[in-house]
N, C-alpha and C positions, 0 to 999 in steps of 0.2 A: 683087643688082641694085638697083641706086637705085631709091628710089619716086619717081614726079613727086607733089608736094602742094600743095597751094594757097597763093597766096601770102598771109604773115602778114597775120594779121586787124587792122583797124584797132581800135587802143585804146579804153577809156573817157579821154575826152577831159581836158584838166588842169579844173579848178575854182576858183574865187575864193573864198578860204581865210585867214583867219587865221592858220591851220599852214602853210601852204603858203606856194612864191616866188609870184611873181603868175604869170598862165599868160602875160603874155609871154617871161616869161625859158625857160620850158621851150620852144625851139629845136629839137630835133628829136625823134624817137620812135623805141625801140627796133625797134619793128617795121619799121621802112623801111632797117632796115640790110641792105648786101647777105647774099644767103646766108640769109635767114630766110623762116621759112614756119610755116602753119598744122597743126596736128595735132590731128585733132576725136578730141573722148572716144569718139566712136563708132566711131572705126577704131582705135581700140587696143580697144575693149571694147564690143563690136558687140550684145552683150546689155544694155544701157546702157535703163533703161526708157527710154518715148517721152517726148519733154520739148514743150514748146510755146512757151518761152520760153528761147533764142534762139528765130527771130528773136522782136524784139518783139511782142508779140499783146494788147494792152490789154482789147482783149475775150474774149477766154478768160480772163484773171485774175480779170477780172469775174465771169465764168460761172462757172468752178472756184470762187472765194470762198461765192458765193449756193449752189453746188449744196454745198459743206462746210457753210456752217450751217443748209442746213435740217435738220439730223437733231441740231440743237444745240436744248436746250431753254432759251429766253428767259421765260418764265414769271414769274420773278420781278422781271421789270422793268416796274414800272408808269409809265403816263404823268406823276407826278410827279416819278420818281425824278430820277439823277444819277447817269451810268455813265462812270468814267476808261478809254481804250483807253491799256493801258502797252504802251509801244515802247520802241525800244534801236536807237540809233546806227548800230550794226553793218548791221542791215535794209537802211538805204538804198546801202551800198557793194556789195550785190549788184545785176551786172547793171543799173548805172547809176541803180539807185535807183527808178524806175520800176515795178517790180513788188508793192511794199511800197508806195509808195502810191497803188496802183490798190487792192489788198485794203486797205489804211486805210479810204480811201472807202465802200468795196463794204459792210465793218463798219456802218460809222458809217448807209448808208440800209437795211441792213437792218434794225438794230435801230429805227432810228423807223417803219418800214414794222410791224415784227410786233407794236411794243410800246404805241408812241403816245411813247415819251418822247423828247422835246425836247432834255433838256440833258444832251450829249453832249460831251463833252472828249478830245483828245489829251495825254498824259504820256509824252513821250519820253525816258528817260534815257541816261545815256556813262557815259565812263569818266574818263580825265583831259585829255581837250581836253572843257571846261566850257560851250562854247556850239555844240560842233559840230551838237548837232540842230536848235537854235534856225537855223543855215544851212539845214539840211535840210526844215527846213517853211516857213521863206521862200522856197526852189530851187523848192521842188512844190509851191506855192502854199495848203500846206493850211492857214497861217492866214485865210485867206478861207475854203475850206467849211468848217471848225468855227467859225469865228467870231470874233470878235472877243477876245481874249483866252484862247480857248477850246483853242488850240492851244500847249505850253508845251515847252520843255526844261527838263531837272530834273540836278543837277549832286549830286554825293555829299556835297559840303559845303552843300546846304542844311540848312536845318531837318529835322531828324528828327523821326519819332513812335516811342516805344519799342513793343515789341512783345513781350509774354509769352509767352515756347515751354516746350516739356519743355524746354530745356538752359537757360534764364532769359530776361534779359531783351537782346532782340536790338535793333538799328535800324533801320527803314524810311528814307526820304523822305517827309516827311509831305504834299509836293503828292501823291504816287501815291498816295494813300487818301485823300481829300478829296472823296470822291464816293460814292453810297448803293450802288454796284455796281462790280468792276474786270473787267477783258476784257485777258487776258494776249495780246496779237499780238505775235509773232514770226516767228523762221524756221530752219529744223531744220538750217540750213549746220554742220558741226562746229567751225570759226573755231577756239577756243583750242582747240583738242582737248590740248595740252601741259599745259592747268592741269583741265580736267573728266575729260580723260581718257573723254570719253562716257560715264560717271555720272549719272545723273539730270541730264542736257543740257535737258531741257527745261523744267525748275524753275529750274534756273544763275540766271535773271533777279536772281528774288525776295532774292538776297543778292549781287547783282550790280548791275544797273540798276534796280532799284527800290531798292536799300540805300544809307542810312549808309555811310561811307568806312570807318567802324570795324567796322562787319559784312564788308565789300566784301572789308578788309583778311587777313582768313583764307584767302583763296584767295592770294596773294600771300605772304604774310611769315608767318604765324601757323603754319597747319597743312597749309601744301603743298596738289602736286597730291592728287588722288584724297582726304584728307584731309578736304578744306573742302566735299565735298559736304553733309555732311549737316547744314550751317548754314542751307541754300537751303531742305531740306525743313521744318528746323525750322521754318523762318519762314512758309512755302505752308502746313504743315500747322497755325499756330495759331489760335486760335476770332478772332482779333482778321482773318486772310485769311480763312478762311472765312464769317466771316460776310456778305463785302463780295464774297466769288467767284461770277462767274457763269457763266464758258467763258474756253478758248483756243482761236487762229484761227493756226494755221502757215503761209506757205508752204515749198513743199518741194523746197531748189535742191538740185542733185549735179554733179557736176565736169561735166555733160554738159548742164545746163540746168534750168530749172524743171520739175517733172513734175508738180506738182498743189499742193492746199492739202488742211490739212485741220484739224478743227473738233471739239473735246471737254467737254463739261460735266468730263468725267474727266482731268486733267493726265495723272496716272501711265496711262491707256490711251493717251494721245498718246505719250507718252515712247517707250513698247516701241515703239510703231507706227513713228516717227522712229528709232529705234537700230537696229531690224532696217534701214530702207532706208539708213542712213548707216552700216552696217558692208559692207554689201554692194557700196556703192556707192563713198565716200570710204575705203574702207577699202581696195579695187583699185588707187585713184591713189598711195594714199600710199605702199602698199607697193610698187607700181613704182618709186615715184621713190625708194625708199630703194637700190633696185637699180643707180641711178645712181655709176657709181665717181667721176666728175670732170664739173665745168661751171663753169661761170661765170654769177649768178645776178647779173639787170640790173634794178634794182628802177625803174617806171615806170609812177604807180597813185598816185591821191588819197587816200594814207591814209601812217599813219606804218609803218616800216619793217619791223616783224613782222608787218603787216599788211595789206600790197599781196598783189591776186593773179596768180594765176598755175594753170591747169590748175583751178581751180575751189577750189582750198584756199589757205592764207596760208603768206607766204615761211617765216615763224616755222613751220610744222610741216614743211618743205622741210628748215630747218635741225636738225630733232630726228628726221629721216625714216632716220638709222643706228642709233635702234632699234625698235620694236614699240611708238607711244604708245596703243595700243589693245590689246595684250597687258595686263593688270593687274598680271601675275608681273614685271614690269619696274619696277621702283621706282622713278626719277628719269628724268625726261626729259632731251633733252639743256640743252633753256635753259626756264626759268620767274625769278622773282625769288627764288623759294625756292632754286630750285638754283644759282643766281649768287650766293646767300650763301655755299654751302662755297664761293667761290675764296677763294685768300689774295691777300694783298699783291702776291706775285709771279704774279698771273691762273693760279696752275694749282691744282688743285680739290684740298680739303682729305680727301677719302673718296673712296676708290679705287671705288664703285660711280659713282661719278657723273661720266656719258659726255660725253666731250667734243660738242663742236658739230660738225654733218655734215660730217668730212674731205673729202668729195666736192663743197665749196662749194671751189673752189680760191682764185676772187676776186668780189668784187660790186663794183658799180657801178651810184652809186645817181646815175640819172639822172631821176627823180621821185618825189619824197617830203615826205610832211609829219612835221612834230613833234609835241610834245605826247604822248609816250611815250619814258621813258628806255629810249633805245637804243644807248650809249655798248659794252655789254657786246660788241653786236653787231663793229664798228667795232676792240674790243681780239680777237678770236679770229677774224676773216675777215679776211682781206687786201681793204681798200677803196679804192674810189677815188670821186670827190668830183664832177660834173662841175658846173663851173661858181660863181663866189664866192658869186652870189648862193644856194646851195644852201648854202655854207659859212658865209656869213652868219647864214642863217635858222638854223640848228642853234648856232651861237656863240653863239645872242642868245635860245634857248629855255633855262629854269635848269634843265630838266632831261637837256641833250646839249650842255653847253657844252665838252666836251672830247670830243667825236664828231669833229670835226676836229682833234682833235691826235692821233687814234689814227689816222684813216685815211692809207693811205699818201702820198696825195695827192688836192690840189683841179685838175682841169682845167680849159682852158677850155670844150671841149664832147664829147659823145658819141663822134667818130670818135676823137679823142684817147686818152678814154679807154678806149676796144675796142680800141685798137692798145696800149697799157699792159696790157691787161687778158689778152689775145691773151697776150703776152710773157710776163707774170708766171706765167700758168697753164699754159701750154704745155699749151695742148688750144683747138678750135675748136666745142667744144661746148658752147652758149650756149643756156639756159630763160629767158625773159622774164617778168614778174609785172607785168601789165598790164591786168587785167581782164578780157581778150578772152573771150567768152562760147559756152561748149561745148568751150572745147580747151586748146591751150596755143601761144601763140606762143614758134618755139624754132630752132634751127638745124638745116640740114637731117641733120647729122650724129647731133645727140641725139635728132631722128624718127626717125631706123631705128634708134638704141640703144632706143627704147622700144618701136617697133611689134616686134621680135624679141623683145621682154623678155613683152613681155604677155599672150600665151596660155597662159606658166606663168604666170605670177601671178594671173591668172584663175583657174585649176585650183587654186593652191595657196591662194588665195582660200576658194572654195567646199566644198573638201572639206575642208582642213587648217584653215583660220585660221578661218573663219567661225563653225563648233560651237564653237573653245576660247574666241571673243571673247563668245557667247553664255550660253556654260554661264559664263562670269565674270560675267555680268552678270544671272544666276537666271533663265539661258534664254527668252531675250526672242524673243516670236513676230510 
């Protein structure tokens, strides 16, 4: 029997963007197509903690933030000091951004509330779109409450400071450490889970968005997934971080919403804390949707193209989601830049362990997206479709997807176009949207009953089967 479900949720809306066409070229949204609908995380997995965010609640982020650090000890920051709060890019793409910095804030008047000190700084780093935070603290206006120059983006190619670990000498950012204290704020979403593999997730920054492009680069090219973790620890763990370490401030999204924050003088006690609720939790979605035999995945989300959401995780672990990225006994994922090196010439994978991209993607159709992440690989192994020049444009004129349009199969001119393409090509009417939409997944009503019937095994098989082997891999994290 058909289930009636709510109709599709309105998106995170487009954004004025550098990476991005301008929002008036984006013309219509996948959610308004006929046939689509809302599927909350909580009707597929009704044991889903309680969240508070959807809807929006500024005051409870507020409140959960203040009630996470009172049990943080700030002691060491005297009213002359000088405390960097380091962020990451990634933060504000959840849940429209809003949440992250409401806890920016909430950080920033505690600490002068317990401490007395004054000069307080935002450090926000990325990845390779180099000014995207520098947007993001002008959007949320937090270069007015830090101040006047007080609120920065930091880019991998700035200026480094080296940094002496057990493995030698590593590189920072040397804005992120330009202050007598640092306050690592984050958020425990799993996002690459393809390259950390939820390994020491909550360190990932420290040789990530606080790193040199030459540190950055081990996760990437050097030493693979699961590999490059213990670059981040090196770096968290040297006398030159600790002596400048104060606390980390998380919040804590899962496919179903915010559920709380939470706040540690101890990284590695945050860590287990975050890995147990995000195996539990993102670990449910992913393996459903690895259960997915066919769809058509419509990407339509201000972010580049592995990194639009959708159900609360990113299209990029959608497309690694045919095998186990949270298994460890699985060695390659399906796409990382490490494993798009064994292709050859002729795009097909040089070691026979290394899995193709999820068969079950039959076509996409990227109807919002930005650049500024080489996503060409994508584009040669999915069958795409383009909608609209000015989408082909932007990506012709980025150096690093200038042949994204000559692999996709076609540029349309809009959205119905290319669903009636898309429709054809796949011969399936089961359609997942990666849109932001918050607590569920906007999707066709045909791939809502493939997942509401899939999910009370996968729950079970979750809980008793997957949940002890992803733990006992990870030195039993409680």
């Amino acid at each position: 029997m058909t289930r009636k479900l709510e109709k599709a949720l309105k998106p995170i809306p487009p954004r004025e963007s550098v990476y991005g066409v301008a929002t008036s070229c984006v013309a219509a949204r996948a959610a308004d197509l006929p046939g689509m609908v809302f599927l909350k995380t909580t009707d597929l997995f009704p044991e889903s903690p309680k969240v508070f965010w959807p809807p929006e609640n500024p005051e409870e982020m507020r409140r959960a933030t203040r009630e996470a650090l009172a049990g943080v000890d700030m002691s060491m920051i005297k009213p002359g000091d000088s405390v960097n709060l380091l962020g990451s890019h990634h933060s504000w793409t959840i849940l429209g951004g809003q949440p992250y910095t409401e806890m920016l804030k909430t950080i920033k008047e505690v600490i002068e509330e317990r401490t007395g000190c004054k000069d307080i700084r935002l450090r926000a780093g990325v990845g390779l779109r180099f000014r995207e935070t520098e947007e993001y603290i002008k959007r949320f206006g937090l270069d007015k409450v830090f101040g006047p120059g007080k609120a920065r983006g930091m880019a991998p190619i700035d200026e480094g400071i080296p940094i002496e670990t057990e493995i030698g000498t590593l590189y920072g950012i040397k804005r992120a450490y330009d202050a007598t204290w640092i306050v690592h704020t984050h958020n425990s979403d799993v996002r690459e889970i393809h390259f950390h593999r939820h390994v020491d997730r909550a360190v990932k920054p420290f040789s990530m968005s606080y790193a040199r492009i030459e540190s950055r680069s081990t996760y990437h090219h050097n030493l693979g997934p699961r590999g490059a973790n213990f670059t981040a620890r090196a770096i968290f763990n040297s006398k030159f971080v600790q002596d400048k370490w104060a606390f980390a401030c998380f919040f804590k999204p899962t496919p179903a919403g915010i559920v709380g924050v939470t706040a540690n003088n101890d990284l590695y006690a945050l860590n287990r804390e975050v890995t147990a609720l995000n195996l539990a939790t993102y670990g449910k979605m992913m393996t459903l949707l690895g259960k997915v035999k066919e769809a058509i995945a419509v990407l339509d989300f201000c972010a580049p193209v592995p990194y639009v959401f959708g159900g609360g995780v990113i299209y990029a672990n959608f497309c690694s989601a045919n095998i186990d990225l949270l298994d460890l006994e699985e060695p390659l994922p399906s796409y990382t830049w490490y494993t798009e090196s064994y292709y050859g010439e002729d795009e097909k994978p040089l070691l026979p362990e290394t899995p193709p991209m999820n068969p079950a993607i039959k076509a996409c159709v990227v109807n919002y997206a930005w650049v500024g992440y080489p996503s060409v690989f994508w584009a040669k192994h999915t069958p795409t479709i383009i909608v609209g020049e000015d989408h082909a444009r932007l990506f012709r004129e980025d150096s690093q997807n200038i042949e994204f349009p000559d692999y996709a199969k076609e540029v349309v001119p809009d959205l119905d176009t290319a669903m009636s393409h898309a429709y054809a090509m796949a011969k399936t009417d089961k359609v997942i949207i990666f849109d932001g939409a918050g607590g569920g997944i906007n999707c066709s009503q045909s791939l809502a009953e493939e997942l509401l019937a899939k999910a009370p095994a996968v729950s079970k098989e979750v809980e008793t089967t997957l949940m002890p082997k992803w733990l006992k891999q990870r030195g039993g994290a409680d």
